[in-house]
Structure formats: C-alpha cells, structure tokens
Residue, then its C-alpha position, 0 to 999 in steps of 0.5 A: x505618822x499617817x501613810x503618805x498616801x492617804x489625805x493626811x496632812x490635808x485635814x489639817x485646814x492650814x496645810x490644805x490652805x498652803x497647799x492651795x496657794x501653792x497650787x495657784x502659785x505654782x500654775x503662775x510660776x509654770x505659764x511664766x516659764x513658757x509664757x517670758x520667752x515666747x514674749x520675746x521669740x515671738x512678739x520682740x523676735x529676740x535672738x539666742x544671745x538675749x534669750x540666754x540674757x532673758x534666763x539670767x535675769x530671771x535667776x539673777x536674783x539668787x546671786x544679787x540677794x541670796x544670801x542677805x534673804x536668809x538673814x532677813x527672813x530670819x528676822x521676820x514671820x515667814x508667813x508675812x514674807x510670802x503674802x506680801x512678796x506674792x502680791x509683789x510678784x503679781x504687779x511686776x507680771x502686770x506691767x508686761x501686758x499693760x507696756x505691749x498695749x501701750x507699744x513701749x514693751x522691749x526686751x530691756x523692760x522685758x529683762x527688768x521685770x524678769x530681774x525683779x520678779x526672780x529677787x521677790x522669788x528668793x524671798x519667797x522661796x526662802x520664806x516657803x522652805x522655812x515655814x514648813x517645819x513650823x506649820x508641819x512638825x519635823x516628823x512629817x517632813x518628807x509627807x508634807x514635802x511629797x504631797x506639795x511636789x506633787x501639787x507642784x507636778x500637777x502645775x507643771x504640766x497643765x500650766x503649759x497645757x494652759x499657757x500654750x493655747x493661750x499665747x496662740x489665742x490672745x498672745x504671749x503678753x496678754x497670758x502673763x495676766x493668768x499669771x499675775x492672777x495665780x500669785x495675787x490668789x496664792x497671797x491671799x490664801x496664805x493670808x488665811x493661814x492661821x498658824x502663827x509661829x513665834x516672832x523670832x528673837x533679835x539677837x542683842x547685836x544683830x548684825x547682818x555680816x554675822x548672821x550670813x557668816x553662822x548660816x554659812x558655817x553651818x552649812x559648810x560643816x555638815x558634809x551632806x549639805x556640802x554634796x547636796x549644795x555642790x550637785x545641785x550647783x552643777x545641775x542646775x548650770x547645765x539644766x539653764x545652759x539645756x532649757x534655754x535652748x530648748x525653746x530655741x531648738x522646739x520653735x526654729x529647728x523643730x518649727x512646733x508653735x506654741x501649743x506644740x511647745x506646751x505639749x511637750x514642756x506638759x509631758x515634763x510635768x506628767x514626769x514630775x508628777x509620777x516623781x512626786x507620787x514615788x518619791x516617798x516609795x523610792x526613799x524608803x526603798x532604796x534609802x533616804x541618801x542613795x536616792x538623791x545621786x541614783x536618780x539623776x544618774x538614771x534619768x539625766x542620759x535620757x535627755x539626749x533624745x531631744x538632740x537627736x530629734x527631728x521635725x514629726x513624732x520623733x519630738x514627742x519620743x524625745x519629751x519622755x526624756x524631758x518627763x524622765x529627767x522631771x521625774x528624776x528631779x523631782x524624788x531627788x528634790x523631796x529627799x533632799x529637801x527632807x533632809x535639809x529641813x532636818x538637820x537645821x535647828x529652827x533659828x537657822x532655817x531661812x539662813x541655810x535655805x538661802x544658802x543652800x539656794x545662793x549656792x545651789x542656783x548661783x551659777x544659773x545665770x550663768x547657765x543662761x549667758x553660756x547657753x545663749x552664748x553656745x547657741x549663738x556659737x555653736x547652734x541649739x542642737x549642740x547645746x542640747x547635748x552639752x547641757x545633758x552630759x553636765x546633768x548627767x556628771x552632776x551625780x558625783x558630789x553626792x556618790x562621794x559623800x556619806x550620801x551613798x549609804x545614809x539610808x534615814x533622814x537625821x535630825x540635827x545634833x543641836x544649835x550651834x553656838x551663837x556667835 
C-alpha cells in the first residue's frame, strides 16, 4: 500500500477526477454554509427563531428521505446519482439570486430551497460514501478517505475566506452563484469517471420495506456501528444547537460583519485541514477504535472559548477552539468512516450509509429548532455553552463500546443472509 503521504491514489485518473469534484463541490457546499444564513441576517433581517428554522431545513432531509435513499441508491450506479443530483443541486441555489432581483425572496422561499437542496445532498452523499470502495478498493480505504478529508478541509477554509468578502462585495444572494457554479462543475467532472461498477442485481421481489429493514439490521447487530451511530447523534444535535447561534452571536453580540465572520469559520477549516493531515498518523498511533472517542473528549472542552468572548481580539483566541473542535472532527470522521465502509459487504453500503446518516443527523433539525428556540429564550451566549457541553458528553457511546480497544480496522464477516 502506498504511504498516505505521498500522491498515490492521485495517480489514479478516476480518484484524481472524484477528488477534483469534490474539491469544487465542497467549496460550494462551504459558501452555502455561510453564505444561507446571512441571506436571511442580513437581507430578510430574519430573527434567532427563523434562523434555527432556516437550519432544520437544511437538514430536514436526512429525516424526510434517509432512509428510502440507501434502498434506492442500491438499486442504481452511484456514479449516475451523484452527477444527476449535483446539477439538481446547482439549480435550486440559482432560484435565490434570480427571486432577490426580482424582489419575491422570503424566508419561506429561502426555507423551501434550503429544504430541497439538503434532500438532493442525502442522496449524494449517500451515493459518494458508496462509490469509494468500488473506485478504490477496500485496502486503501483509510488513504482515499484522509486524502478526500483533506480536500474537504482546504475548502473549509478558503470557502468562507471566499464567501465572506464576496457578501460585503455583491451581497449575500448574488454569492449563491459561486455556488451553483461549484455543484454544476462538481457533476461534470464526475461524469468523466470512467470506472464503472456493475449494475446492481434487482433481488427477484424488490421491496422497499425489505430492503430498509436488512440495511437496519445490519447495522443494529454490529456493536461498533451502534456507538458510532448513537455518538454521532449527540454530536451533531449539539453541534446544530452551537452553529446556529454562532453566526447570531459573531454578527449581533460580537458586531463582526461579513469578512470577520469568514475569517474565523476560515480558522475552523485551518483545524479541519491539520486533522486531515494527522488523521492516518493519529490512527495508527493511538489505534483505529480509541481515536474516535479520545478526539471529541480533547477538543470539544475547548469550544467554550467563543462564549467567554467579547468584542476585540479575544474573538480570534476563541476561533482556535472552533479550529481544534474541526480538527477533533475531522480524525474522528476519517477513522470512523473507515471503519463503516469496512465492515459492510458490497450489496449493502448505500443502505448502511443512509442509515447511518438518518440516524446519525436525524436529530440535526432538531438542533436547529432548539438552538433558535434557546437563542430566543435564553440568548446566544448561553446556547453557545450548552451546545459545547453536549459536544463534549458525546464521547461516551463509543468509550463504552468495543471501540476503546479496537486498534485495526476489520473487515466484515460476509453477507448477511438475504431476506
């Protein structure tokens, strides 16, 4: 196997092409994440109750379609799924900029968008899990999925470094453009992947029912799945409930505008980056399994910084918390996505992706509601510090699984019986 560290994979014209469309789709994603709520901060001067509505939308989707999305994608060629849903994707961002020139843009139309664009995402992101062991092999798993975290961090943080400037330059509307532009260019360069795997075999009595119920029990009887699944689940509820506020908190409370605000969500992709580039060296040192729960247990305390800061440069002390919880993220992310691609025999993986995603981010528009419902009860500050103590507790389902002393990734047992 070629060291991590060096090009490897990226000779391979096919990874080169998906790490390319995931290059631009993620800087599309990355704008969106700032570029959404500042449409409605700053152009519809929505408030902390709609902006928490804003959030669920945008992940409402997992919940709505998760998962049906696994069944479906099963059935068909991933590589198909992700082309067509980008485009989708790039045509739902257009209809913002076109309804602000036009004066019709609300934030039920705004709500609407973000509702459509997060259900095309569980399909694409299902579809994306899924093709990797295909295009990769199951041996350079953890390589491919370090190299593309690392991709993804890079976005991070020029995305927001893009997106910032941008929104004081031609407004926050006219900056969805840049990201419709990202997902329409992400499709066509997966169209150029000339790997194709074989059309899945229908089963002879395909039942939709069924095939959700086998993805489900699989992933239910395998005890380090159950942990990852249930961690992130609380992770992510508090993650929501904290982000959803934190743009509130850095635009009314900190009084940063747009670039300032780019800055520091920018210092959390530096964090993601960094995390990228350890996450192969911290799994192999401190082992596959107990990486996943020590690193939201050390850098998820350090959140608190953002609430304890004011206006001036104790905001920018603060982003290192925000860039060490991304770094945290990001080595957790690759080992434990290693591990699920692993243990999942190939007929099953877009059904145990979208579980894992409908389980793992069912309760993130949950998150949002209850961060927009804290931060119009009880401020922005104090959800700040609620969100950070949830993140940090969300270590425990996998201290107290077979997680704290798995040291290698497995790979699965066989296929489970056919139902």
């Amino acid at each position: 196997m070629p060291s991590p560290s060096r090009p490897g994979l990226l000779r391979d014209p096919d990874f080169a092409r998906l790490f390319a469309a995931t290059a631009l789709g993620q800087l599309g994603d990355r704008i969106i994440f700032l570029a959404l709520p500042l449409v409605a901060l700053m152009a519809l001067e929505a408030d902390e109750f709609q902006i928490g509505l804003l959030t669920a939308m945008t992940t409402a989707g997992s919940l709505l379609v998760g998962l049906p999305a696994g069944a479906w994608v099963d059935r068909m060629r991933k590589r198909s799924v992700m082309i067509s849903t980008d485009l989708a994707r790039a045509a739902v961002l257009l209809t913002v900029p076109v309804a602000w020139w036009a004066d019709l843009l609300t934030i039920w139309w705004l709500c609407t968008v973000a509702l459509v664009h997060g259900v095309l995402t569980v399909f694409f992101d299902v579809a994306y899990v899924s093709c990797l062991p295909h295009l990769v092999g199951r041996g350079r798993l953890v390589e491919a999925n370090a190299k593309l975290s690392a991709i993804r961090s890079v976005t991070s943080i020029s995305g927001p470094g893009v997106a910032g400037p941008m929104v004081g330059w031609v407004g926050a509307p006219a900056t969805l453009l840049a990201s419709a532009f990202g997902m329409a260019m992400s499709g066509l360069l997966a169209l150029g992947i000339r790997t194709r795997e074989e059309k899945p075999v229908p089963s002879e009595r395909p039942r939709l029912g069924r095939d959700i119920k086998e993805g489900l029990r699989f992933v239910l009887g395998q005890p380090v799945l159950r942990a990852v699944m249930t961690g992130d689940a609380i992770f992510n509820l508090f993650l929501i409930m904290y982000q959803t506020m934190l743009l509130v908190f850095l635009e009314r409370e900190i009084g940063l505008g747009s670039f300032g605000i780019g800055l520091v969500l920018s210092g959390m992709g530096c964090g993601a980056l960094l995390g990228a580039l350890l996450a192969t060296r911290a799994s192999r040192r401190i082992g596959q399994g107990p990486v996943v729960w020590i690193a939201p247990l050390v850098t998820c305390p350090l959140t608190v910084l953002m609430p304890l800061a004011r206006p001036g440069w104790s905001v920018y002390v603060a982003a290192v918390g925000l860039a060490a919880l991304s770094l945290g993220g990001v080595v957790r992310v690759v080992a434990q996505a290693s591990f699920q691609q692993a243990l999942t025999p190939d007929r099953l993986l877009g059904r145990v992706s979208a579980t894992a995603r409908f389980v793992s981010w069912g309760g993130i528009p949950l998150g949002g509601l209850l961060g927009g419902a804290s931060g119009a009860a009880l401020g922005a500050t104090a959800t700040l510090w609620v969100g950070a103590a949830g993140m940090t507790l969300s270590f425990l389902p996998n201290f107290l699984s077979p997680l704290r002393t798995t040291r290698a990734v497995p790979q699965h047992a066989g296929d489970p019986e056919r139902v």
